[in-house]
C-alpha positions in Angstrom: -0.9 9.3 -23.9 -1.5 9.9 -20.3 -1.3 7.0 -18.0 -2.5 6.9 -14.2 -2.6 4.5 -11.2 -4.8 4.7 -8.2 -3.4 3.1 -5.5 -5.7 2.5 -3.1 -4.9 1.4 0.4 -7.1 -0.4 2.8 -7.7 -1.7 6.4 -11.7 -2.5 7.2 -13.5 0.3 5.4 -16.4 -2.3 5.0 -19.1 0.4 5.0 -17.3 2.5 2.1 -15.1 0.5 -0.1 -17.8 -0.1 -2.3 -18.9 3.3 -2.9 -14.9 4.3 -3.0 -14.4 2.1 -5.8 -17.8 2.7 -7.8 -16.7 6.9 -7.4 -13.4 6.0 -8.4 -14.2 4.3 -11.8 -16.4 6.9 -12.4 -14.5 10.0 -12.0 -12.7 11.4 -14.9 -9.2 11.7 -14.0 -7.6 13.4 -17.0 -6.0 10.3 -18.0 -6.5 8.1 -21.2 -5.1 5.2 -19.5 -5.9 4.4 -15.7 -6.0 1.8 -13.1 -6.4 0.9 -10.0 -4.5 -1.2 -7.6 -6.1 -1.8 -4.4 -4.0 -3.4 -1.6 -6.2 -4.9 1.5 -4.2 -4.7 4.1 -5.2 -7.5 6.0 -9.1 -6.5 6.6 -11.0 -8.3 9.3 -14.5 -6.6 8.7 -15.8 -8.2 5.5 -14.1 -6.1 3.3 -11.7 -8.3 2.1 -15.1 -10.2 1.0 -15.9 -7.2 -1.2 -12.6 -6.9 -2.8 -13.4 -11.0 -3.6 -16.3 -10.2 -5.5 -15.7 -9.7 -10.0 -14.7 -6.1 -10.9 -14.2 -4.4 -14.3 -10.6 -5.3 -16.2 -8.7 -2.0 -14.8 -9.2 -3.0 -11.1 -6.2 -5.2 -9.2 -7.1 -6.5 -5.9 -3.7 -7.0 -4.1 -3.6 -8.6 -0.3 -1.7 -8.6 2.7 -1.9 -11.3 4.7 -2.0 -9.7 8.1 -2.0 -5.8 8.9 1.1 -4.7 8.1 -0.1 -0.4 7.8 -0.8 2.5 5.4 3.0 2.4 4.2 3.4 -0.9 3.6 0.2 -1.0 1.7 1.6 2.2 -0.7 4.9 0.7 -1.0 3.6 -2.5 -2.2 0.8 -1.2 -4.6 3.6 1.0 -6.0 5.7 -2.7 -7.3 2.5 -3.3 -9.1 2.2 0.3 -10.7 2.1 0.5 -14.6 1.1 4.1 -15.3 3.2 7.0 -16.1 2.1 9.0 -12.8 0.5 7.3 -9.5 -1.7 9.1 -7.2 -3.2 7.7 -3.9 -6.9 7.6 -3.3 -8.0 6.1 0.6 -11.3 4.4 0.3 -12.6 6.2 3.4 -14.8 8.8 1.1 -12.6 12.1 2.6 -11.0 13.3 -0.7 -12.9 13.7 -4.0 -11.7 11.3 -7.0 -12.9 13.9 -9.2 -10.6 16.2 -8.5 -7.5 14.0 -8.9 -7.0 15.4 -13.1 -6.4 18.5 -10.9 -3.1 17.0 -9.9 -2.4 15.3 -13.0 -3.0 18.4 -15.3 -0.1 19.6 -14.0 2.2 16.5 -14.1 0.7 15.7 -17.6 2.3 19.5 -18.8 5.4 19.3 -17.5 5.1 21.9 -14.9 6.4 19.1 -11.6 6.7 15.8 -10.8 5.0 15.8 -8.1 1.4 17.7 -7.1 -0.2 17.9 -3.5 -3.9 18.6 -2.8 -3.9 21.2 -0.1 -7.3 21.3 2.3 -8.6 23.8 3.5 -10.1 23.1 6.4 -13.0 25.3 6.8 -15.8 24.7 10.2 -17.4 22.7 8.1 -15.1 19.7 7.1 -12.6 19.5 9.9 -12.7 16.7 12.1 -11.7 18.9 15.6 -9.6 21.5 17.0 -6.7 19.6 18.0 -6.7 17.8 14.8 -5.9 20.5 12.4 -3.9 22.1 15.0 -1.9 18.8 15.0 -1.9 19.0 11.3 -0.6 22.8 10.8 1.9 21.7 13.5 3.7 18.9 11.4 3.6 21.3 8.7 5.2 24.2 10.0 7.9 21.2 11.5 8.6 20.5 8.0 8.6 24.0 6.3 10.9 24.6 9.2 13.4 21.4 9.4 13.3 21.5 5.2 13.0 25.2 4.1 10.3 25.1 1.8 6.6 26.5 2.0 4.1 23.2 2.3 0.2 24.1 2.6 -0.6 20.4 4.0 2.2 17.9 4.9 -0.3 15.1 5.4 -2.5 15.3 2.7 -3.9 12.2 0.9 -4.3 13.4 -2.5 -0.9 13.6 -4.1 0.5 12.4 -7.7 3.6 11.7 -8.3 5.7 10.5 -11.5 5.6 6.8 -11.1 9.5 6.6 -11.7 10.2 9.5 -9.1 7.6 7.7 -6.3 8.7 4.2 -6.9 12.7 4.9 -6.3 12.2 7.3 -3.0 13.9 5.3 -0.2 10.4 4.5 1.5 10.4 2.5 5.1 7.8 4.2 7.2 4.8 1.3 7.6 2.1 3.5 9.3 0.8 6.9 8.5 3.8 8.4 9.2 4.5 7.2 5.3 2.9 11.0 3.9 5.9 12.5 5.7 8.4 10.5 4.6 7.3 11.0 1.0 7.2 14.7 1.0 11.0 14.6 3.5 12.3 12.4 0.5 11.6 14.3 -2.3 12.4 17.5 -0.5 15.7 16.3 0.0 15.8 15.5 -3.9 15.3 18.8 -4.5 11.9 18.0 -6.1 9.8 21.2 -6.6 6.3 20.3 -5.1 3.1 21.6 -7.0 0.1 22.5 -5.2 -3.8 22.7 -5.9 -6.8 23.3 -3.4 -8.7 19.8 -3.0 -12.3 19.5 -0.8 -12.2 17.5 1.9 -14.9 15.9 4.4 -13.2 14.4 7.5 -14.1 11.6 9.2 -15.2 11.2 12.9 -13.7 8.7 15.5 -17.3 7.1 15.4 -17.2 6.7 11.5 -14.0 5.3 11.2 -10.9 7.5 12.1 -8.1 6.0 12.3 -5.1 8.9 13.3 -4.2 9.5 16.9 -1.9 12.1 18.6 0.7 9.0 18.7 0.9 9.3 15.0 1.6 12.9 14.9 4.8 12.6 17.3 5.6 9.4 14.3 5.6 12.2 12.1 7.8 14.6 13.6 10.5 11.6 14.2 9.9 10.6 10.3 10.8 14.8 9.1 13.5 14.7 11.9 15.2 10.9 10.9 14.8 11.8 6.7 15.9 15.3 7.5 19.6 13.9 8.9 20.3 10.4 7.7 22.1 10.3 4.5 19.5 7.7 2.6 
């Protein structure tokens, strides 16, 4: 029996948490077990007031007192993980909960332990020039610094065996956390599997979070993970 938690990361996304959550539950993930853990990480906006409010048995509302970042938020939702695999959905309505049983299917067979979602970015769902510029840069830094082949380095929408995401020695508390995951199971050896996902970004007047500071945090993350001996 398949088994699958959601983690689901948050920082004030009053206007969509609600929807993220309702289009979660309802997607059918290829899993005959699933939750999800949500982890508020220290919302300001109201949102922690939605996560307040009664929801169905599979949902775990799990808080941090102040903001502590995207990492921190994964690594603690991951203590709190009981499925088999984990994938991470962010509740800002970019990635398609749908299509996460296309990165279980392959986890559920056998084939990897852990699947990527790859975006294309066509014209019509990229959030600017610079950003996917920035985005193909960090890429080719880590098909460089850790000969593989990646098509998307920072994508959202990954899965991962629970046991295999839960001992990687994670430390990065920001954004820079998607580069550590993918640097630590490259040094592992870990054979990463990857699908075409949809995407619609988000502009800086709906809620975008990334900067150009976090893409030099990324570059640091490939480079420290790349050396160290963690």
């Amino acid at each position: 029996m398949t088994s699958l938690t959601v983690l689901m990361p948050v920082f004030n996304e009053l206007e969509t948490i609600e929807t993220a959550i309702e289009r979660t539950l309802r997607a059918d993930m290829a899993a005959e077990e699933r939750e999800l853990v949500i982890v508020d990480d220290g919302s300001t906006d109201g949102t922690a007031e939605i996560l307040a409010r009664e929801w169905p048995a599979e949902v775990r509302v799990i808080s941090h007192a102040g903001n502590r970042g995207k990492g921190a938020a994964i690594r603690t939702g991951l203590e709190h993980a009981r499925g088999e695999f984990t994938t991470v959905m962010d509740a800002d309505l970019e990635y398609d909960p749908e299509e996460v049983a296309d990165l279980i299917k392959p986890l559920a067979r056998g084939d990897a332990d852990a699947v990527y979602g790859v975006r294309g970015f066509q014209a019509h769902n990229a959030f600017s020039f610079w950003y996917v510029v920035g985005n193909r840069g960090v890429t080719f830094a880590a098909n460089l610094l850790y000969n593989c082949w990646l098509g998307d380095l920072m994508t959202c929408h990954k899965a991962i065996r629970t046991d295999v995401f839960r001992s990687l020695p994670l430390r990065e508390s920001g954004f820079a956390i998607e580069a550590e995951i993918t640097a630590r199971l490259l040094r592992r050896g870990t054979r990463i599997f990857e699908v075409p996902v949809s995407y619609r970004a988000r502009g800086r007047e709906e809620g975008k979070k990334l900067t150009a500071a976090d893409g030099f945090r990324v570059l640091r993350t490939l480079a420290r993970c790349r050396f160290d001996n963690a």
